[in-house]
Z-matrix of the N, CA and C atoms (Angstrom, degrees):
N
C 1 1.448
C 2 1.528 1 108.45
N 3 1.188 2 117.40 1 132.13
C 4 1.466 3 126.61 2 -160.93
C 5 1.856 4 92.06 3 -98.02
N 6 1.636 5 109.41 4 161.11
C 7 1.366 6 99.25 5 -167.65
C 8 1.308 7 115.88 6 -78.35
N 9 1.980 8 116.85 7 -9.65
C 10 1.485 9 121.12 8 164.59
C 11 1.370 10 115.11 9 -44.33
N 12 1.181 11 101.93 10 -64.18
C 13 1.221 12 123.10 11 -169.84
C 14 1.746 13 101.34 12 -56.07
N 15 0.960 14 121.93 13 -59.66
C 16 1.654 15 117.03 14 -167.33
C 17 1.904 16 105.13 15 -81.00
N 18 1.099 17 114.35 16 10.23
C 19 1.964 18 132.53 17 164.55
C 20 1.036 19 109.43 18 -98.27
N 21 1.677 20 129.01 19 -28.57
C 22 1.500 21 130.07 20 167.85
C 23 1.929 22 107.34 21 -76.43
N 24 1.163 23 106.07 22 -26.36
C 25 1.584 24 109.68 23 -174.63
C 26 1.273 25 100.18 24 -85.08
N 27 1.408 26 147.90 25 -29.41
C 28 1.569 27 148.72 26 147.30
C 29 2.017 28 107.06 27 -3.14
N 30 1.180 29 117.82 28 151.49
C 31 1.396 30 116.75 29 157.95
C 32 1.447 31 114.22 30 -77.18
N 33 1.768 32 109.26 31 -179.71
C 34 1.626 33 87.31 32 -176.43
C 35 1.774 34 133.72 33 -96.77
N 36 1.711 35 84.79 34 15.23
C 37 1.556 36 100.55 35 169.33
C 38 0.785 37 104.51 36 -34.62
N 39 1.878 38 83.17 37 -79.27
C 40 1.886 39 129.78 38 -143.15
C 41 1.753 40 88.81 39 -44.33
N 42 1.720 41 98.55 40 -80.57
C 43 1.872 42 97.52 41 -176.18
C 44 1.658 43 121.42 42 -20.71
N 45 1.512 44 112.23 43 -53.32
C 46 1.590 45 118.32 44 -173.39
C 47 1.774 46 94.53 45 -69.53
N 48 0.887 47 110.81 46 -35.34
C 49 2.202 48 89.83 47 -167.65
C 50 1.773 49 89.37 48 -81.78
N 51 1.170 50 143.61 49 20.29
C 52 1.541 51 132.52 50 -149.82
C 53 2.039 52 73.93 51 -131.66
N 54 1.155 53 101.28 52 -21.76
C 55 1.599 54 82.36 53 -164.74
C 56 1.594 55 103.75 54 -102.45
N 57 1.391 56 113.66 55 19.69
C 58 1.599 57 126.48 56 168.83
C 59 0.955 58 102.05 57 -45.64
N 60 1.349 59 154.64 58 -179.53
C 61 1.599 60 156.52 59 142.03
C 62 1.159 61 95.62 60 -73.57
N 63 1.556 62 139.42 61 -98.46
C 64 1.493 63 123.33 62 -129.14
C 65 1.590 64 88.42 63 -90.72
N 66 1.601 65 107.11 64 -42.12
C 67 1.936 66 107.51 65 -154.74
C 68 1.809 67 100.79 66 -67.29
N 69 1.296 68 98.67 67 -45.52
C 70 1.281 69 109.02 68 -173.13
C 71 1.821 70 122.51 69 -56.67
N 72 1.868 71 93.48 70 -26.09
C 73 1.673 72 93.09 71 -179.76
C 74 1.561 73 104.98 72 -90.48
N 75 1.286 74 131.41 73 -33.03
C 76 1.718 75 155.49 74 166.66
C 77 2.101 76 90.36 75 -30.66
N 78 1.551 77 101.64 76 -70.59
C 79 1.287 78 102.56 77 -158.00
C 80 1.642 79 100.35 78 -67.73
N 81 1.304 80 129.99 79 -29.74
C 82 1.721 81 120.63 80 -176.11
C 83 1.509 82 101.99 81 -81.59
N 84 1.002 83 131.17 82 -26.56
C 85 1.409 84 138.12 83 177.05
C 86 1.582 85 114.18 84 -74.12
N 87 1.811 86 105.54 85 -29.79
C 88 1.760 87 100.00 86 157.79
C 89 1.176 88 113.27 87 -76.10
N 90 2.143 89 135.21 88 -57.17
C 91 0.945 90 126.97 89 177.13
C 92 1.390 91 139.93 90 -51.26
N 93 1.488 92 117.38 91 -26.61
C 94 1.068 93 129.79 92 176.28
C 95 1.388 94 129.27 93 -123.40
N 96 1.832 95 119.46 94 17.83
C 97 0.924 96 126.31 95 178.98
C 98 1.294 97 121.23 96 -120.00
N 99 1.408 98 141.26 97 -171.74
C 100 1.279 99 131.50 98 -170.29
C 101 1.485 100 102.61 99 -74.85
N 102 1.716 101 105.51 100 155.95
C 103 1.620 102 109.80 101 166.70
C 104 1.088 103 147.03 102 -25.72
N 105 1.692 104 92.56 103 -48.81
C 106 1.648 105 94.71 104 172.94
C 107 1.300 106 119.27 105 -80.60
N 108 1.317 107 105.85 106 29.56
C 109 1.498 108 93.90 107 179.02
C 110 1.547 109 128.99 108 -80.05
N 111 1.674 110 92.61 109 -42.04
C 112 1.617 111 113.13 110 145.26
C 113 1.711 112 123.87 111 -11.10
N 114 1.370 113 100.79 112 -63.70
C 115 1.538 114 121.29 113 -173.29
C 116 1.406 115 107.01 114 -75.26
N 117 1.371 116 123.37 115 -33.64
C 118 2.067 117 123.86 116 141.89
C 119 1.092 118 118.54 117 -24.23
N 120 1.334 119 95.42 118 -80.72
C 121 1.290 120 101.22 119 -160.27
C 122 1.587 121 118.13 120 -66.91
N 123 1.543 122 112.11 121 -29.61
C 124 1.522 123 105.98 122 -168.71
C 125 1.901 124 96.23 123 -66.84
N 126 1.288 125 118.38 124 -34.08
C 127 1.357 126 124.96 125 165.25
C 128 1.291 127 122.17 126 -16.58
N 129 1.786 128 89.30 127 -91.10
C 130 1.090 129 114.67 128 151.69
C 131 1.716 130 124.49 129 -3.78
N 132 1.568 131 113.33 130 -81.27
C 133 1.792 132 127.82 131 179.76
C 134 1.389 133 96.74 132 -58.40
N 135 1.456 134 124.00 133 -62.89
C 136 1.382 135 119.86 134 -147.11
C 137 2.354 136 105.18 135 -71.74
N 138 1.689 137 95.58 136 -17.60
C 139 1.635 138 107.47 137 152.90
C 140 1.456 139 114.70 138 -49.35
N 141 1.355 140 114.98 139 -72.38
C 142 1.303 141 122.69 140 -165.44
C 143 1.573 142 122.67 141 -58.82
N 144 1.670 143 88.99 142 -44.45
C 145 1.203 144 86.08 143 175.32
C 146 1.876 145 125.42 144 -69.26
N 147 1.207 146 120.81 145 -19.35
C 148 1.434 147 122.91 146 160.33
C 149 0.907 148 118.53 147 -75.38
N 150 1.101 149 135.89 148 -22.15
C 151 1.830 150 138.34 149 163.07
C 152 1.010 151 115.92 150 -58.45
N 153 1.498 152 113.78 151 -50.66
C 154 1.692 153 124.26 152 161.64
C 155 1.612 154 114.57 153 -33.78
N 156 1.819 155 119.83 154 -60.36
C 157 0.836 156 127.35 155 164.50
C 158 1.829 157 120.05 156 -51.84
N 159 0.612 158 117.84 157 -86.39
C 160 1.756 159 114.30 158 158.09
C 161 1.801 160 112.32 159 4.45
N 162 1.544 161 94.64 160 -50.26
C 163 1.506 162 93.61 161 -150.51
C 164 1.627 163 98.93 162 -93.67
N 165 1.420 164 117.44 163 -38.65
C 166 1.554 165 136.85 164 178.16
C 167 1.324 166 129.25 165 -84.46
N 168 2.019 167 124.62 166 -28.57
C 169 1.134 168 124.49 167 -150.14
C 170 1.306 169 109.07 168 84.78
N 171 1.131 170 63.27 169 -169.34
C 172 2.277 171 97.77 170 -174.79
C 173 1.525 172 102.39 171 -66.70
N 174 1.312 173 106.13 172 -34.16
C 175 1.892 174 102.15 173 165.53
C 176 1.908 175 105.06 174 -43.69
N 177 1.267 176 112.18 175 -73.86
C 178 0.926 177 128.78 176 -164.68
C 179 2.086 178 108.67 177 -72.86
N 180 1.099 179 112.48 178 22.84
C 181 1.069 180 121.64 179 170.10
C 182 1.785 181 110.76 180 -120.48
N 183 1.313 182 107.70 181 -43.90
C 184 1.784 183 121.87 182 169.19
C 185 1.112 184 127.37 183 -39.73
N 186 1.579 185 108.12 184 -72.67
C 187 1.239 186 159.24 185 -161.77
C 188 1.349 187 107.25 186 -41.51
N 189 1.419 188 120.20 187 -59.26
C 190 1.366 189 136.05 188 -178.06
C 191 1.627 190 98.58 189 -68.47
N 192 1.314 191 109.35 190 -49.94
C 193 1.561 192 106.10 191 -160.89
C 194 1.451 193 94.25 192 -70.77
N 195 1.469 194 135.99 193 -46.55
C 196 1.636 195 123.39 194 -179.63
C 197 1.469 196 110.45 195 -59.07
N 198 1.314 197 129.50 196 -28.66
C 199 1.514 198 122.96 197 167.53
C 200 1.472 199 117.65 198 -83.07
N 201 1.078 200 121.03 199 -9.85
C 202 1.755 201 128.38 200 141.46
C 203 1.499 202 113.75 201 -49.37
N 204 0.834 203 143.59 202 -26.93
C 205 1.317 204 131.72 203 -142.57
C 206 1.678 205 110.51 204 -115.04
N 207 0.921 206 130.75 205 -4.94
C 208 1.374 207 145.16 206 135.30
C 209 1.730 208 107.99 207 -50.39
N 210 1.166 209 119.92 208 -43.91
C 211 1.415 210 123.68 209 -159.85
C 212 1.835 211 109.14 210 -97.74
N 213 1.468 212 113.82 211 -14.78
C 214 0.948 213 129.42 212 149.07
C 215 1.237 214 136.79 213 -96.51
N 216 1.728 215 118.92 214 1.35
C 217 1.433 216 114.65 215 136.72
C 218 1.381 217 130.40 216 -91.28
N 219 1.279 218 99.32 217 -6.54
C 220 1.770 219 105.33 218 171.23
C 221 1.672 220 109.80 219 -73.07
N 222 1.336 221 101.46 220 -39.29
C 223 1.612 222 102.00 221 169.39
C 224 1.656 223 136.14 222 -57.00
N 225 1.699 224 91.78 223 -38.31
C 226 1.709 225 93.03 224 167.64
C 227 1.502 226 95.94 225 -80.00
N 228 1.134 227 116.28 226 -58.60
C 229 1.679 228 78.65 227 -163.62
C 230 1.219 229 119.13 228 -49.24
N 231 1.755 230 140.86 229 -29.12
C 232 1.268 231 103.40 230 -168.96
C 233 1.478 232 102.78 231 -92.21
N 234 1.425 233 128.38 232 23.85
C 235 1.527 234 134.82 233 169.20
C 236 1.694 235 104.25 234 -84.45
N 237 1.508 236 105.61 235 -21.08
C 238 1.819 237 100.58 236 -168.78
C 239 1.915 238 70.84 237 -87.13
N 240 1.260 239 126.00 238 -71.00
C 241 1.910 240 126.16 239 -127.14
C 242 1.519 241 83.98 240 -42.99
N 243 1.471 242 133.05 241 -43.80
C 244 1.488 243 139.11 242 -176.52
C 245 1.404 244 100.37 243 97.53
C-alpha cells in the first residue's frame, strides 16, 4: 500500500488538517515519513522559536513557554493516571 493510498484511508479530519500548508505538511511528513523526521522538525520549532526571541526579546522568548504550560500539565497528569 503506497502512502496515497493509505492518506485516502485517513478520516476526514486527519486528511483536512494534512492539507494545512506548512503545519499540515510537517505533521504527514512525521506520521508517515522517515524517523528522522522527528529530529526536523523539533529543529525546525526550537529555530523559530529563537528567532522569535532575536526578533521580539524576552517577550518573544516567554511567551511560547507560558502557552506551553497547559500542555505540560496535561502530560503529567496522564504520566500520574499511568
Amino acid at each position: 500500500m503506497s502512502a496515497a493510498a493509505h492518506i485516502h484511508a485517513l478520516p476526514f479530519w486527519q486528511r483536512l488538517f494534512f492539507k494545512i500548508p506548512v503545519l499540515g505538511w510537517v505533521a504527514r511528513d512525521l506520521l508517515f515519513g522517515d524517523k528522522n523526521n522527528v529530529w526536523f522538525a523539533l529543529i525546525g520549532f526550537v529555530s523559530l522559536w529563537m528567532s522569535s526571541a532575536l526578533t521580539f526579546g524576552l517577550p518573544g522568548l516567554y511567551l511560547p513557554a507560558v502557552a506551553m504550560v497547559p500542555v505540560v500539565f496535561l502530560l503529567l497528569l496522564l504520566i500520574t493516571k499511568g
